[in-house]
C-alpha positions as CSV (number, residue, x, y, z in Angstrom):
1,X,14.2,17.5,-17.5
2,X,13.0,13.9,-17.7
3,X,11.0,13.8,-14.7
4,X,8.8,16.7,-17.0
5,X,8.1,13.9,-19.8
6,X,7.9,11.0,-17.6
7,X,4.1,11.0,-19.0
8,X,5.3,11.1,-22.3
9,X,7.9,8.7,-21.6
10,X,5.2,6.3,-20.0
11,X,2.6,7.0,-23.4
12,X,5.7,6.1,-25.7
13,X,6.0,2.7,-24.5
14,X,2.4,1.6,-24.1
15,X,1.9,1.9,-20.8
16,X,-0.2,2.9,-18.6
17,X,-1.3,4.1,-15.0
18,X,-2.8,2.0,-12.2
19,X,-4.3,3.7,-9.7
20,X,-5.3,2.4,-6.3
21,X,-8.6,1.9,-6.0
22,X,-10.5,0.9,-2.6
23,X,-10.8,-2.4,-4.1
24,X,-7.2,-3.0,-4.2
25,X,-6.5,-1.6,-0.3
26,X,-9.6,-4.1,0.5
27,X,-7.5,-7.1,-1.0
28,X,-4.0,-5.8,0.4
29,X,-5.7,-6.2,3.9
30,X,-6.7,-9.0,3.5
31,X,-4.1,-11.3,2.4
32,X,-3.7,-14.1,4.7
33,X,-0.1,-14.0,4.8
34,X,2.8,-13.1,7.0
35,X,3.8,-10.1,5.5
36,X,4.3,-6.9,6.6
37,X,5.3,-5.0,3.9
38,X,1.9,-2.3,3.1
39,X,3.7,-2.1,-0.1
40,X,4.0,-5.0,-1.6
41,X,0.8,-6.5,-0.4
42,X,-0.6,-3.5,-2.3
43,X,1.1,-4.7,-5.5
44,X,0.2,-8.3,-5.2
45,X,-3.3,-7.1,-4.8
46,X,-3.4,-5.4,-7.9
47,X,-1.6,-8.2,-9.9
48,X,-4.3,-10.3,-8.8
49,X,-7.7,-8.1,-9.5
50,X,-6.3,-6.5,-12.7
51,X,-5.0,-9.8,-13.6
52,X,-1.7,-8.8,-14.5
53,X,1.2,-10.2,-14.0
54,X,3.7,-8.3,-11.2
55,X,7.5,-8.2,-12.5
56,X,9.7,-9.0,-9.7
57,X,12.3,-11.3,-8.5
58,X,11.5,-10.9,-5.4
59,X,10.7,-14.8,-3.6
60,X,8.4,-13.1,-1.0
61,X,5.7,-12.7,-3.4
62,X,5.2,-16.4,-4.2
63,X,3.3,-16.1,-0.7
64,X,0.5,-14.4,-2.5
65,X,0.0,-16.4,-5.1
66,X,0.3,-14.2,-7.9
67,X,1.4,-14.6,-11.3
68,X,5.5,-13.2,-11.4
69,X,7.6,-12.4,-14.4
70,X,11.6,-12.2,-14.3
């Protein structure tokens, strides 16, 4: 079963985890933003302290500011 491997899976292609840390739930919070979506204010908060950039085509996150691929 895939779901089994999906480590494996996720070592194979050179990636890694990201937890959530308290510093990324602080920034999420924070944002100064209308939206309301918990989730993707999480992942726009961790785009911007791991300095990564967040693979989306999704408009809405222009309002955070953060760096978007696709």
């Amino acid at each position: 079963m895939a779901t089994a491997r999906y480590a494996e899976f996720v070592a194979a292609d050179g990636f890694r985890h990201l937890p959530v840390s308290h510093l990324h739930a602080l920034r999420a919070g924070s944002w100064p933003v209308e939206h309301r979506d918990p989730f993707d204010r999480m992942l726009a908060a961790q785009s911007e302290l791991e300095r990564m950039p967040l693979v989306t085509r999704d408009p809405a996150f222009a309002l955070f500011g953060v760096e978007t691929l696709w």
